[in-house]
matplotlib code that plots the C-alpha trace (Angstrom):
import matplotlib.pyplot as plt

x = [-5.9, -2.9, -1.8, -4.3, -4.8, -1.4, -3.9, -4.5, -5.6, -4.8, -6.8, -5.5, -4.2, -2.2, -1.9, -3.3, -3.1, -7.0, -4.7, -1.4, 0.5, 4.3, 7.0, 9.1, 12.7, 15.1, 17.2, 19.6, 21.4, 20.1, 17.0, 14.7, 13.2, 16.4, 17.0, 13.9, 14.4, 17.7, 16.5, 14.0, 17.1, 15.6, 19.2, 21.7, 24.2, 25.0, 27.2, 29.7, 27.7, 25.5, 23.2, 21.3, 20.6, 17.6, 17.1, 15.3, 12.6, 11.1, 11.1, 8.5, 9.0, 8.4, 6.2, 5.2, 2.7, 0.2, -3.0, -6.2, -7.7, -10.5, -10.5, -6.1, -3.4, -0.5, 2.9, 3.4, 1.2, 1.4, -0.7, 1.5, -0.7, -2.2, -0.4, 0.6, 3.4, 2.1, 1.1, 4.6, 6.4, 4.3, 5.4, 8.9, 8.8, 6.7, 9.2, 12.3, 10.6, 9.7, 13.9, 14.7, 12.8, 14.1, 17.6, 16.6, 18.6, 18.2, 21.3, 21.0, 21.9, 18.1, 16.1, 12.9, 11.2, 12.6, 11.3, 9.9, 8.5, 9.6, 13.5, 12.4, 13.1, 11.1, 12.3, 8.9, 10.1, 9.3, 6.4, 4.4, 3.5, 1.3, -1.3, -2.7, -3.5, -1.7, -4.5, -4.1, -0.7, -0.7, -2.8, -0.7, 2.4, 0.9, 0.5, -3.1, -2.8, -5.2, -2.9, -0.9, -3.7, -4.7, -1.7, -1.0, -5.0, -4.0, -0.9, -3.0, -5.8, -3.2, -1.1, -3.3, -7.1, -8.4, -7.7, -5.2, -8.2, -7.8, -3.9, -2.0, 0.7, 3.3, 2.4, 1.4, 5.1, 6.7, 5.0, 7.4, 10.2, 11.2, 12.1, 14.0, 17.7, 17.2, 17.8, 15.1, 16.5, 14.6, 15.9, 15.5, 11.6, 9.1, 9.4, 6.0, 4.7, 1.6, 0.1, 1.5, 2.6, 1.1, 4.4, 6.2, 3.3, 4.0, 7.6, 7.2, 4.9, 7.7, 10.2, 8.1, 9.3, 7.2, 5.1, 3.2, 0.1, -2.9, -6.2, -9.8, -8.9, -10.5, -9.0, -11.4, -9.7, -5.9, -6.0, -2.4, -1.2, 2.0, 2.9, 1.8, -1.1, -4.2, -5.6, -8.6, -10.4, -12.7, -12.2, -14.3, -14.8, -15.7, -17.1, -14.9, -13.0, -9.8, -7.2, -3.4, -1.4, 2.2, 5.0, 4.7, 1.8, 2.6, -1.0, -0.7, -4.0, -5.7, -6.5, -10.3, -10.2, -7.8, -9.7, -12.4, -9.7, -8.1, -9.7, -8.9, -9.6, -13.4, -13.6, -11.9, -11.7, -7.8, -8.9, -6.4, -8.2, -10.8, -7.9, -7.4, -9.4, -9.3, -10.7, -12.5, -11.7, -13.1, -10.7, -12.1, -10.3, -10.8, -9.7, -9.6, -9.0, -6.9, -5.2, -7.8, -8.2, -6.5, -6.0, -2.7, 0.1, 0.4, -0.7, 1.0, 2.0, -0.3, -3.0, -4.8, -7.9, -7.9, -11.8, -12.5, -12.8, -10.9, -7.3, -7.4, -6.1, -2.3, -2.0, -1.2, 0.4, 2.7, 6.0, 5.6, 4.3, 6.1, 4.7, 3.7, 1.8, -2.2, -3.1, -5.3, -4.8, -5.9, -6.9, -6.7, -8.9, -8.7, -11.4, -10.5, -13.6, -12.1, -14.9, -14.6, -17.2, -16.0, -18.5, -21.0, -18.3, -18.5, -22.3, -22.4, -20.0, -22.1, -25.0, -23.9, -24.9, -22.4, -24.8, -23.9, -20.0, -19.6, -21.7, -19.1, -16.7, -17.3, -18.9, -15.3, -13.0, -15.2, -14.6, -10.9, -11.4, -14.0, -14.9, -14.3, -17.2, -16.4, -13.2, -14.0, -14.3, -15.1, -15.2, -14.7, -14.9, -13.8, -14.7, -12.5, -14.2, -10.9, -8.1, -6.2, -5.4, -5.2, -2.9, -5.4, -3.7, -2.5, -2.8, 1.1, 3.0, 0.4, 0.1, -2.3, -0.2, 2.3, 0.6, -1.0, 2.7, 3.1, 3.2, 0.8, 2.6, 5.1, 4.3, 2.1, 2.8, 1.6, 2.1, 0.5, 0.8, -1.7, 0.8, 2.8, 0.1, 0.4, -0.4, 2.5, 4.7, 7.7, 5.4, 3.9, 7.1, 9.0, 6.8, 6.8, 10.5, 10.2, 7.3, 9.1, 12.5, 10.3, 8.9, 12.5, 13.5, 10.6, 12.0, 15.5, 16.8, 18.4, 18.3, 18.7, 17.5, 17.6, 21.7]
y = [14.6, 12.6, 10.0, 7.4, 6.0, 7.7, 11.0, 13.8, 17.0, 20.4, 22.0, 24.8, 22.6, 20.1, 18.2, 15.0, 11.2, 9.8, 7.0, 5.2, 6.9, 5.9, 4.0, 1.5, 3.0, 0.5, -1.7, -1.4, 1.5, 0.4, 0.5, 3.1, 3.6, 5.3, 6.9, 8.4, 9.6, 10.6, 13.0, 14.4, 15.0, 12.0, 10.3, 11.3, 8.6, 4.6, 2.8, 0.1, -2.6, -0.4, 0.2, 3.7, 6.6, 9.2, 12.4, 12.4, 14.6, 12.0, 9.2, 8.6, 10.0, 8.2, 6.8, 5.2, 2.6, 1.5, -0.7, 0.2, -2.6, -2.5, 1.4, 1.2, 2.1, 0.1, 0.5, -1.5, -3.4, -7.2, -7.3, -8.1, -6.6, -9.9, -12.3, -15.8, -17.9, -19.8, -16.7, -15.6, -18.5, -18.7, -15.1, -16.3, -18.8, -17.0, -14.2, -17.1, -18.3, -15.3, -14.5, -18.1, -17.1, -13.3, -15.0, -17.7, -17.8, -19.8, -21.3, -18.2, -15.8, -14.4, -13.6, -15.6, -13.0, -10.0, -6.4, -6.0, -9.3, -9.2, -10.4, -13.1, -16.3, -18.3, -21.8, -24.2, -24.4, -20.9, -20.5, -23.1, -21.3, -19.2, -22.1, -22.1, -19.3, -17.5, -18.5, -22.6, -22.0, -20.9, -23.7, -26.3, -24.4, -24.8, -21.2, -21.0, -18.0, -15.7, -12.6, -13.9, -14.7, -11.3, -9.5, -11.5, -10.9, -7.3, -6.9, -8.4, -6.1, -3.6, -4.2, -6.2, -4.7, -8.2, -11.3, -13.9, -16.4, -14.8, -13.7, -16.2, -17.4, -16.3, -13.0, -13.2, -14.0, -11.4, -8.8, -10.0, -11.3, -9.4, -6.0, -7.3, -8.8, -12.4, -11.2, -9.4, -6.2, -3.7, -0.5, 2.8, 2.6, 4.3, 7.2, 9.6, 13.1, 14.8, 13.8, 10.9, 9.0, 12.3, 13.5, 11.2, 11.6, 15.7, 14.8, 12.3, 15.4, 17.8, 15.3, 16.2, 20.0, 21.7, 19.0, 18.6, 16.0, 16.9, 16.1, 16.5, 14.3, 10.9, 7.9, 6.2, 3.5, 3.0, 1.0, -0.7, -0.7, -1.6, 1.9, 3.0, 3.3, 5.6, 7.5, 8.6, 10.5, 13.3, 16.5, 16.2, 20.2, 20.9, 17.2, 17.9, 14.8, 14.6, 12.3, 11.3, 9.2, 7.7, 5.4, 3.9, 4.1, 3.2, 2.5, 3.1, 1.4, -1.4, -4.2, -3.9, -0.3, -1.5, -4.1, -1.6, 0.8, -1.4, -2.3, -5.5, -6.1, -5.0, -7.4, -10.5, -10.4, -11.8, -15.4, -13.7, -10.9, -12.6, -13.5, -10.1, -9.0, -5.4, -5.0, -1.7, 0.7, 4.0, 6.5, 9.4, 12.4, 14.7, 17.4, 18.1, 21.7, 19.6, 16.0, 13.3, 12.6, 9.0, 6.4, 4.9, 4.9, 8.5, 9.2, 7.8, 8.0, 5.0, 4.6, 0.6, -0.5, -4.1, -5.2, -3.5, -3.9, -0.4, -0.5, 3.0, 6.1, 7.8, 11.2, 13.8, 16.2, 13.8, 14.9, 18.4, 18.0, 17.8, 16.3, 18.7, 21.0, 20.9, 22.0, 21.6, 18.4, 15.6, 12.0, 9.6, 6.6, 3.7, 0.9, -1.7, -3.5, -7.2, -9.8, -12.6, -11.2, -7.4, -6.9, -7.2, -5.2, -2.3, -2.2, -2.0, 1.0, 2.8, 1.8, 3.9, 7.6, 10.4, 10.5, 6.2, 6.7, 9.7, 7.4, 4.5, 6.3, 8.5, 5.0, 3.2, 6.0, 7.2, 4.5, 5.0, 9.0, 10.0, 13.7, 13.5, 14.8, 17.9, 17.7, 17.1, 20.2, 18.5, 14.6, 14.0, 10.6, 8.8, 5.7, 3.8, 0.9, -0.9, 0.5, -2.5, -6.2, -8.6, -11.6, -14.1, -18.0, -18.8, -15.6, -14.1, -17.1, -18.0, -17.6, -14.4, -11.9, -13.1, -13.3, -9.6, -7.9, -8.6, -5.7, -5.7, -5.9, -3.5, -0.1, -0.9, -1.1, -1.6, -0.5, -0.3, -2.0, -4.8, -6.4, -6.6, -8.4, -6.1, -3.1, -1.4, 1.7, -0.2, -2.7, 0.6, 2.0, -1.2, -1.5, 1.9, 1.8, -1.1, 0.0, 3.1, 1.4, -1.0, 2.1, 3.8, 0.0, 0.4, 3.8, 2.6, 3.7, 1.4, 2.6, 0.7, 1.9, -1.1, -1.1]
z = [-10.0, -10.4, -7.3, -7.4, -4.2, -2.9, -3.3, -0.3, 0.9, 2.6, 5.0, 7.8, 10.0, 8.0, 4.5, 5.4, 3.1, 1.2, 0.9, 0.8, 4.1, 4.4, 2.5, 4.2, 4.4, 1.3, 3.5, 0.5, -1.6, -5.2, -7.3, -8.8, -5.2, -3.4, -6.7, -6.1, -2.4, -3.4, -5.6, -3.1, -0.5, 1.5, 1.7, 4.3, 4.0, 3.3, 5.9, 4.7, 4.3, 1.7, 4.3, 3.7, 6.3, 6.0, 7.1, 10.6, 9.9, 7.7, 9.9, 12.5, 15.2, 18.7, 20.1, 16.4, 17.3, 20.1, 20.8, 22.1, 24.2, 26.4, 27.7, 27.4, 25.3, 24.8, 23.4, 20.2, 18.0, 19.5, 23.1, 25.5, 28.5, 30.1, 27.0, 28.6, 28.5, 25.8, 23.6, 24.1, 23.1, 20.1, 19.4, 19.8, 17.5, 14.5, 15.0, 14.4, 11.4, 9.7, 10.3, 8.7, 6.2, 5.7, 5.3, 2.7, 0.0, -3.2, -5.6, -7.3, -4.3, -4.4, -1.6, -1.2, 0.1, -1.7, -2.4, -5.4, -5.3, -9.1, -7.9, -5.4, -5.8, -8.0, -6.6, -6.0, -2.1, -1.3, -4.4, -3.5, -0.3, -2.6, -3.2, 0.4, 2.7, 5.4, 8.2, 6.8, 7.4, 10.6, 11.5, 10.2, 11.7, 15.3, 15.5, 17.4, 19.9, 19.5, 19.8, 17.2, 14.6, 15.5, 14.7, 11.7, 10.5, 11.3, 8.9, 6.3, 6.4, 6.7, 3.8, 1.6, 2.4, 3.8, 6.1, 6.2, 5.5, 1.6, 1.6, 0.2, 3.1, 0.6, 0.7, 4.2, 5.1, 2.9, 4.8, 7.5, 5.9, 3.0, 4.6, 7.1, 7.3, 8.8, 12.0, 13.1, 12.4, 9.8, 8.0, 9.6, 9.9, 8.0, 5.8, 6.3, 5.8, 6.6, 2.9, 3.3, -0.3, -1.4, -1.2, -3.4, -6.2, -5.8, -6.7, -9.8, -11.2, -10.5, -12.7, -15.7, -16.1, -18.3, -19.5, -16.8, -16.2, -17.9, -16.0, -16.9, -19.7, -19.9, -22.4, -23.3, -26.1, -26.6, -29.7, -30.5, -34.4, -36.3, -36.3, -32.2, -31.2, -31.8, -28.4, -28.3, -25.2, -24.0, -22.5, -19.4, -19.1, -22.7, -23.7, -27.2, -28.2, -28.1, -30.0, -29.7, -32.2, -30.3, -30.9, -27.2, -25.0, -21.1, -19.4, -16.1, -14.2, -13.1, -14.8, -14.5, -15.8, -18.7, -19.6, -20.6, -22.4, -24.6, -27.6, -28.3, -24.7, -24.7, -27.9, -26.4, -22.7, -21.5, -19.7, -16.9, -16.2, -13.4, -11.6, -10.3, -7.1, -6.0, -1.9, -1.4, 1.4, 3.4, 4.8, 6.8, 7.6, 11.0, 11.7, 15.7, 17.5, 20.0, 20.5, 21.6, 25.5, 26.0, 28.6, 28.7, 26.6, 24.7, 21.1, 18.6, 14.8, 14.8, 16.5, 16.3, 17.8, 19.0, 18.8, 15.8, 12.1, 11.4, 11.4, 13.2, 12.4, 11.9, 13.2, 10.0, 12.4, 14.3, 12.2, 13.5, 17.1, 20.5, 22.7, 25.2, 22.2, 22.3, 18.9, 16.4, 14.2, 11.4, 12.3, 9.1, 9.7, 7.7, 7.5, 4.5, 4.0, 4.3, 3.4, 0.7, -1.2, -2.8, -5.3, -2.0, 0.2, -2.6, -2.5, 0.9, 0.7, -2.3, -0.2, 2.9, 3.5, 4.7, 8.2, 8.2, 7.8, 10.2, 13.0, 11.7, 12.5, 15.7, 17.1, 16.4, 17.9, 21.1, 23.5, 22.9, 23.2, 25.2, 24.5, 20.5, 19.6, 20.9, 19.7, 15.7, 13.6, 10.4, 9.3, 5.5, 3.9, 1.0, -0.9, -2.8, -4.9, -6.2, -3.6, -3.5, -5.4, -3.4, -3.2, -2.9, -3.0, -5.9, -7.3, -7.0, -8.5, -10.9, -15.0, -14.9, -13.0, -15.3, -18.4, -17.3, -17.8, -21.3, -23.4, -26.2, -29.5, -30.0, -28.8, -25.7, -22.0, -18.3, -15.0, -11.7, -8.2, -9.5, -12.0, -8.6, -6.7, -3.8, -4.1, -2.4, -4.0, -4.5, -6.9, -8.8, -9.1, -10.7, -12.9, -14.0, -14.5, -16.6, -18.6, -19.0, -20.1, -22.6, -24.4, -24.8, -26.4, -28.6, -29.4, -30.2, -26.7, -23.9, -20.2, -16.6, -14.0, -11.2, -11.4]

ax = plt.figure().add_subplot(projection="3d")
ax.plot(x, y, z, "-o")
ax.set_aspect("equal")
plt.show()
């Protein structure tokens, strides 16, 4: 099935995500992204400072966010409730530096922070805050409150699948930095539907016309010559072989499955290739014959769970409900499994049983909703070994993401979100523009798409 981890599902109550869930909304009116949402009818305008406008029905809808914390709900994702002067003014001044450093600028004119992270600036005063990590500096900033190291743990499980103890800082301040405008002040908000990125993966298949994606297919060797390069795969219903002979090649996955697809690869291993870590996830899906009971602040797009290791769940049916509707609906919940070690995380994920994931899971949610038992129809689970690279320190400004973009030869290139270091759809989709615009070079054919 094509998507990746931007995959999802249908049932009689709503498409719901088995992954990736919203896209940030482009604070400006260029790149391949809003060409993108443009041509899915997402745009509704762009202001004179080149500032763009979506349709409502696509932006979350209020209330977006609250925090569950012990037997309440609270508006928003920081804890306020109880927070003390001193947490506060630390909240103050994190938010102050994280606008100092949305409005850096370089000699250049580039953003440090910038998305993709592929036009930031490269300048050693913002890059060398890739060599320690986001939790050192936090430390060395002064920033100890507890509410803050939790809400900046959170965004890095969140957006990166782990904590800030293994996110580099530099990544760890993009996440607040880089969609923002210096000031505090963000683009319209988030862009969602009941599949979540589902949605944008239906409408990159749709672009293709007639020649659509064939699955069931599995490439087993691309092997790069003077002329192209030689494909050969199997057809996973028939077992028959099956074998392609192109000009250009675009590889679109990880580096961990590539390096067992290329040939030259599975002879010589790339020294790079160790440097990338993936951080494995579980999402479960349930789907509920009415909204859960709750305490406190009403449910929300997003729901997060303060003592706990899941980052919650998002509500698949929160586009189309009012608020005074009791109907049936989907609950995505989302645990990335964050420890240092991921080859020991994944085990533990093979390891589990169905029965241990649906007590995981009912365990996490039921002091927040008592009742849900009752409530839950059916509970489905996925696993996902690899979901997401992590920007581990180091890692984003160093030689092997670098040396991992380089086509091979002539007729062969890569894309995915690792090659980005975050794995984020604005990273998948630069790099598939520029893969894509390499292979039309290599064909004679010049195209820009970022202009």
């Amino acid at each position: 099935e094509a998507g990746g981890t931007s995959r999802s599902g249908r049932n009689s109550v709503s498409a719901f995500p088995w992954g990736a869930h919203y896209l940030p909304s482009p604070l400006e009116d260029r790149g391949p992204v809003m060409r993108l949402l443009r041509a899915m009818d997402a745009v509704t305008g762009v202001d004179a400072q080149g500032r763009p406008s979506f349709a409502e029905e696509l932006l979350i809808q209020e209330p977006d966010e609250r925090l569950f914390y012990r037997g309440h709900w609270y508006e928003g994702l920081y804890l306020r409730a109880g927070a003390s002067a001193k947490d506060l003014e630390e909240l103050e001044r994190f938010d102050a530096r994280m606008n100092a450093f949305a409005a850096a600028r370089d000699a250049k004119g580039r953003k440090a922070f910038c998305v993709p992270v592929a036009l930031s600036s490269d300048d050693a005063e913002w890059t060398a805050l890739d060599a320690v990590s986001m939790a050192r500096w936090l430390e060395a900033e002064g920033f100890r409150s507890p509410r803050l190291k939790w809400f900046v743990d959170y965004a890095c499980r969140d957006d990166y699948g782990t904590t800030a103890e293994h996110v580099s800082a530099w990544a760890g301040i993009w996440y607040f930095a880089a969609r923002q405008n210096g000031q505090g002040e963000r683009s319209d908000g988030f862009l969602s539907w009941p599949e979540g990125n589902g949605r944008l993966v239906r409408q990159l298949v749709s672009s293709l016309g007639p020649r659509q994606v064939e699955t069931n297919v599995l490439v087993h060797t691309v092997e790069p010559g003077e002329g192209g390069c030689r494909v050969q795969a199997l057809d996973a219903r028939t077992g028959a072989p099956r074998g392609f002979q192109a000009r250009q090649v675009v590889l679109a996955c990880p580096r961990f499955v590539a390096a067992h697809v290329v040939a030259p690869w599975r002879e010589a291993r790339p020294a790079w290739m160790d440097a990338f870590v993936y951080s494995p996830w579980v999402v479960a899906n349930l789907t509920l014959s009415g909204p859960p009971v709750s305490r406190g602040f009403p449910l929300a797009w997003d729901n997060v769970l303060y003592e706990s290791q899941s980052l919650g769940y998002v509500v698949a049916t929160h586009q189309s409900l009012r608020q005074d509707e009791r109907g049936p609906t989907v609950l995505t919940w989302y645990l990335p499994m964050a420890g240092g070690d991921v080859k020991a995380e994944r085990t533990k994920a093979l390891a589990a049983t169905y029965g241990d994931w649906e007590s995981l899971v009912m365990a996490d949610l039921l002091p927040a909703h008592p009742g849900l038992g009752a409530l839950t129809q059916r509970l489905e689970v996925q696993r996902w070994g690899h979901a997401m690279v992590r920007p581990q320190p180091g890692f984003l400004w160093g030689a092997a993401r670098k040396a991992a973009q380089e086509s091979l030869g002539r007729h062969l290139h890569f894309a995915h979100t690792d090659l980005g270091g975050m794995a984020l759809f604005e990273e998948a989709n630069w790099f598939g523009v520029r893969a894509a615009e390499l292979a039309l070079a290599g064909m004679g054919r010049k195209e820009s798409s970022w202009l």
